[in-house]
N, C-alpha and C positions, 0 to 999 in steps of 0.2 A: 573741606579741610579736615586732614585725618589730625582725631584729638592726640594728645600728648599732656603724658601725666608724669608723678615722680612714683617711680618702680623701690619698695623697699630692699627688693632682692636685684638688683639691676645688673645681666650677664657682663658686667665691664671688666674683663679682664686685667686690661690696659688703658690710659689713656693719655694724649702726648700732645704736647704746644709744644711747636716748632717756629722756631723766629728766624728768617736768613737774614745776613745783614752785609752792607760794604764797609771794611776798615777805612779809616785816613790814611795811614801808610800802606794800603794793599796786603797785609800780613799781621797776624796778630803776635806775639812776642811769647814765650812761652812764662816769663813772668808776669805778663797779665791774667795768663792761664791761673799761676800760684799767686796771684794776689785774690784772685777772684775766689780762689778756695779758700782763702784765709779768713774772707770777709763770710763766708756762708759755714766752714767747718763746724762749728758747733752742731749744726743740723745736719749736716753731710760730711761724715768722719771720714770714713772711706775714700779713699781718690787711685782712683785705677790708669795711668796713662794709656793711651792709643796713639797705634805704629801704626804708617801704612809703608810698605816694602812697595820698593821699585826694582823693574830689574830692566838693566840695560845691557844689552846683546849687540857687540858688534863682531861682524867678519870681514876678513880679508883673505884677498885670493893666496890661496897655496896655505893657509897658516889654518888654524885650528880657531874655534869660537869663540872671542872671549865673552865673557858673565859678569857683568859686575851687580851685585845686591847694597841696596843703599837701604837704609832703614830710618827715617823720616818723621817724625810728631806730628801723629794727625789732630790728637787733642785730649780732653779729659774726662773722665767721666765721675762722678760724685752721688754717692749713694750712703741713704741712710744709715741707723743701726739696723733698722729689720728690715731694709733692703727693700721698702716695699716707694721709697720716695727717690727718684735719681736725677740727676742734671747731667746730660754732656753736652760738652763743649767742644767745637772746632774752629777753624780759622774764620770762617764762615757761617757758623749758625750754632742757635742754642737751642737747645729742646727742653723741655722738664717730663716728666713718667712719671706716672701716677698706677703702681699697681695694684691689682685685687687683696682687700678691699676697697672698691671708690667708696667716697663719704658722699659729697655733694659739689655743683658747680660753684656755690658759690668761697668753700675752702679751698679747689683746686685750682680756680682758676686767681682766687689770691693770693696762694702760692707762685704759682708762673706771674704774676704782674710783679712779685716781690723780687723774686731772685731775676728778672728782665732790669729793672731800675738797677740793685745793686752792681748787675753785667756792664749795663750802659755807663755806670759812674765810671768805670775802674776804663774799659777797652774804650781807644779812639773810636771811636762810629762815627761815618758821615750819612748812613740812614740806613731804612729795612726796607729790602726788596719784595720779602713776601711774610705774610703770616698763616700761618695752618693748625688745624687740629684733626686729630688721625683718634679714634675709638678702635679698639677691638672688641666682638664682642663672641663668648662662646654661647651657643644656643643649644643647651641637653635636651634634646625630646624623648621619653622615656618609650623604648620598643616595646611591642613592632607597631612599626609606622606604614598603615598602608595606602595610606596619600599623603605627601606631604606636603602638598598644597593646602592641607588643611590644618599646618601652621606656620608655613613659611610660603607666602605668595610670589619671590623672587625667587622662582626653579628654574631652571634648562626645561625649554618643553621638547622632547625629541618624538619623532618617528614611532606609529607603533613595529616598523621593521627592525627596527634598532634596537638592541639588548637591552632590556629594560633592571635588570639586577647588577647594579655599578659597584664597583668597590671606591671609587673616587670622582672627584668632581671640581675644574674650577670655571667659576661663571666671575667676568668684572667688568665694567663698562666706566667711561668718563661722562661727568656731565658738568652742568651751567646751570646754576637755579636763578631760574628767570626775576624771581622776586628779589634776590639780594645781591645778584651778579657774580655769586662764589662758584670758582669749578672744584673738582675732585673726582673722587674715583668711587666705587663702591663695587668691593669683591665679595662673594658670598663662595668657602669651602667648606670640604669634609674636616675635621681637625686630623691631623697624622696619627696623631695619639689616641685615636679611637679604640685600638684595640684595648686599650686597658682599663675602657668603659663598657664591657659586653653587654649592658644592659639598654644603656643609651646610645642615641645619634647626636654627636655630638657636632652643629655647624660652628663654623665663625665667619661673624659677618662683622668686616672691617670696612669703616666706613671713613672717608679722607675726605678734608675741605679744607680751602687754603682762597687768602685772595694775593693773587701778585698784583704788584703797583706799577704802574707804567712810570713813573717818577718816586723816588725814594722817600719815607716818611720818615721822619723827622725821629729819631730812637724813643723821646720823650713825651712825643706824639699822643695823647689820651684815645687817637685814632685808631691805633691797632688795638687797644682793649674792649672798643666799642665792635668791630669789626671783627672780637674773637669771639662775642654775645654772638653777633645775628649768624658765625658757624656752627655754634652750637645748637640753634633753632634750626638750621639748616639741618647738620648731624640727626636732632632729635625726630625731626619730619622725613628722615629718610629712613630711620630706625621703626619707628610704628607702622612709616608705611609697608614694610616688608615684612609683617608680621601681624597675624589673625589675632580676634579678640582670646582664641584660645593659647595662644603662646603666651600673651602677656599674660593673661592669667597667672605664669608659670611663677613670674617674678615677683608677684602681689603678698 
């Protein structure tokens, strides 16, 4: 069993609870959207709406193409004063962000249990189909690096006929954790924004876990807050295991 500790410096750039849900009336109303801001504004002043544009193209023989642009509410988004706490909202799913700095699991994630209740009060919900948690995390390793197996043990291993001096890289797979039955994904890249760290290599390794429910849970359910714990053990057993006692070091 790879150990798992609390890191005081912990690379968490991001980190997100995502709830998908099915309305009662199939569609959420865009004043539930503004009631639901009203009840949380104090904490989330800021409210930015989200469009999604549709375009619809039809032709007919001999005539020219028409275009029509329809412009659509896809939903909300709600962000602190210093922008580092955010909720959006769509017709279908709530998320909460939690940006750098993280605190700890246990004010993040009763934050997201807080603002999930007050969602649940206000929006018809007839259950949640899935619940997830998505980490980002950036990994600085200070160059030159001439193995980096020797702090990141989830590499591309390739060919010694293959170039071995990359300028970029993405490695991501899906999995199933046997033990608690949650799938996800876990991608490990270069950051884009490297160049303006010359010193460092800087990875991100973002790791996804979610469980979907073959039958709807209940919004009120104490189910998905139990089921968001054993993600996060999940998350945290995929996060050490990809990474040598000498990277953690880095965060200590």
């Amino acid at each position: 069993m790879t150990p798992v500790e609390t890191l005081p410096k912990a690379p968490i750039t991001e980190a997100i609870t995502e709830v998908k849900f099915v309305s009662k009336d199939g569609a959420s109303k865009e004043e539930d959207f503004l009631s639901f801001y009203n009840a949380i504004r104090e904490r989330f002043p800021h409210r930015k709406q989200q469009l999604k544009i549709v375009h619809q193209v039809s032709f007919q023989l001999g005539e020219e193409k028409s275009v029509i642009e329809k412009r659509e509410m896809a939903g909300f988004r709600f962000e602190s004063d210093d922008r580092k706490d955010i909720v959006q909202v769509r017709h279908d799913r709530l998320s909460v962000h939690r940006l750098t700095p993280y605190t700890n699991w246990a004010a993040y994630s009763a934050t997201a249990k807080e603002l999930w209740a007050a969602f649940a009060q206000i929006f018809p919900l007839s259950g949640v189909q899935r619940i997830g948690l998505r980490y980002l995390n950036r990994i600085e390793l200070p160059l030159p690096v001439d193995d980096i197996r020797k702090f990141c043990l989830l590499f591309p291993e390739t060919p010694p006929e293959v170039p071995q001096l990359w300028s970029n890289f993405l490695m991501r797979f899906s999995h199933k954790d046997r033990e608690t039955n949650a799938q996800g994904t876990v991608t490990l890249t270069l950051d884009p924004d490297s160049a303006k760290s010359p010193a460092l290599l800087p990875l991100i390794l973002d790791i996804h876990a979610f469980y979907r429910y073959e039958a709807p849970v209940s919004p009120n359910s104490e189910e998905l807050w139990q089921d968001a714990a054993k993600l996060r053990d999940v998350k945290n057993r995929i996060f050490f295991s990809c990474l040598t006692p000498s990277t953690i070091q880095l965060f200590k």
